[in-house]
N, C-alpha and C positions, 0 to 999 in steps of 0.2 A: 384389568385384573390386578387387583395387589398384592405385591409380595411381602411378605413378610419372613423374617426371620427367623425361624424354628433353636430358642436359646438350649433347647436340653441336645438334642442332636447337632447342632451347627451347620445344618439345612437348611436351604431355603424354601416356605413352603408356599401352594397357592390356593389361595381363599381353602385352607383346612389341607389342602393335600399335599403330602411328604414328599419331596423329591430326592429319592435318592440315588448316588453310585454305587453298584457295586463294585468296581474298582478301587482301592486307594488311591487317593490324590497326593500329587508334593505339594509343599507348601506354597510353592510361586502360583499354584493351580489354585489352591481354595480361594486366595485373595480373589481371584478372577472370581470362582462360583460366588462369592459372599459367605462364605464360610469363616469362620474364627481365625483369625491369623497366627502368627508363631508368641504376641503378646498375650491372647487370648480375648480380644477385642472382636463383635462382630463388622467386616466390611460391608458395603452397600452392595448390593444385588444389583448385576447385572444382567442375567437371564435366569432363567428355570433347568437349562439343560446347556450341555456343552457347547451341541449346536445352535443353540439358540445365542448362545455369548461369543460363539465366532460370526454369528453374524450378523448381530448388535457391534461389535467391534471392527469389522470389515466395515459396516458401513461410514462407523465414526473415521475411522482412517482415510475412506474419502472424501466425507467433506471435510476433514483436515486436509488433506492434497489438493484439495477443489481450490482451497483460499489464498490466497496470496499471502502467504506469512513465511515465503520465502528469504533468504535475505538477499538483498538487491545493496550491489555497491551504490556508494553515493554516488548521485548526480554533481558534476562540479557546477558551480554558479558563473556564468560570465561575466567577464568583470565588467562594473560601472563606465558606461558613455558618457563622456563629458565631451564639450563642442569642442574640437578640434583633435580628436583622437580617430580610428582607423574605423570608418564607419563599415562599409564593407566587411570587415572581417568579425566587428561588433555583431552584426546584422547576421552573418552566418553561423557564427556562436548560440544567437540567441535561437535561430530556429533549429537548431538540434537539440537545446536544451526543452523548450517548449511540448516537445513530440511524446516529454514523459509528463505532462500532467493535461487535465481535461481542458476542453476547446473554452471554457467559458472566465477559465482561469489568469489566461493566457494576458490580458490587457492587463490586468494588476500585474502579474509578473514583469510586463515590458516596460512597466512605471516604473516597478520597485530597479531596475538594472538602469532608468536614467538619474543622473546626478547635475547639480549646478543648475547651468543653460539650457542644456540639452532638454532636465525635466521641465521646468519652467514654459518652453516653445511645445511642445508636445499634449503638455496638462492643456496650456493658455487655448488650444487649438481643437481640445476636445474627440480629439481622433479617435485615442481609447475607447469612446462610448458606444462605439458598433463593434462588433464581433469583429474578431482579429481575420482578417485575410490577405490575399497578395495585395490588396489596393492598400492596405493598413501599414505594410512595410514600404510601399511606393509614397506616401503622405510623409510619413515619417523621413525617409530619405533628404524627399524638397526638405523640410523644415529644418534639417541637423547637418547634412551634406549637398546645400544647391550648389549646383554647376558653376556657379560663378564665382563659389568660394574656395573651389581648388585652383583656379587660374590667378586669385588674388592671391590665395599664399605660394603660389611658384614664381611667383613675379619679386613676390619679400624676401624668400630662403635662393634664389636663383640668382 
């Protein structure tokens, strides 16, 4: 059904038929009906009748709630793994920060957060190319923190 705007009354009307209030409206009200505003311009037409534009607008208002256009504090980035820095506590960073974006995302992310060495054994090994899961952080582990590198460096700094 279209609406149109009736310019001599500042009604909106439908296919020929007047819609009108007997009531006076204030001005914040017409804007809503599509009635002439306080410039004297017609606004676009929302419904035909009151109730009809409350609940043309009731529903807009939910899928505006529905969407996520909330604001969301930032996420902080963790910082860049370079070999010999606190893998452990790198490795626990990164799976909290992970948990806010989608599962398929996630191996570019764990890329972009290595640096130097680190990226290079990681890239060179190919491990990113399956879907991230606990075996994904266990590969990565061997490759950037094996066992035998924290006994070499306590033997250096000891």
């Amino acid at each position: 059904m279209a609406m149109l705007p009736d310019t001599q009354n500042g009604c909106a009307s439908s296919d020929g038929e007047e819609k009108r209030s007997s009531k006076r409206l204030r001005s914040g009200e017409s804007v809503i009906r599509g009635m002439k505003n306080q410039s004297g311009r017609n606004e676009p037409v929302i419904g035909t009748n009151q109730s009809d534009t409350i609940d043309q607008l009731a529903r807009a208002f939910s899928i505006l709630a529905s969407t996520s256009n909330y604001w969301r504090a930032p996420i902080p980035m963790p910082p860049k793994f370079n070999m010999g820095d606190n893998y452990r506590h790198w490795e626990d960073q990164v799976r909290r920060y992970l948990k806010h974006f989608a599962h398929d995302q996630h191996g570019d992310l764990i890329l972009d957060l290595l640096i130097g060495e680190a990226y290079d054994r990681v890239n060179d090994a190919h491990i990113l190319q399956r879907p991230v899961a606990e075996e994904t952080f266990r590969e990565i582990r061997n490759r950037l923190d094996p066992p035998g590198l924290t006994i070499k460096h306590q033997r250096v700094f000891y």
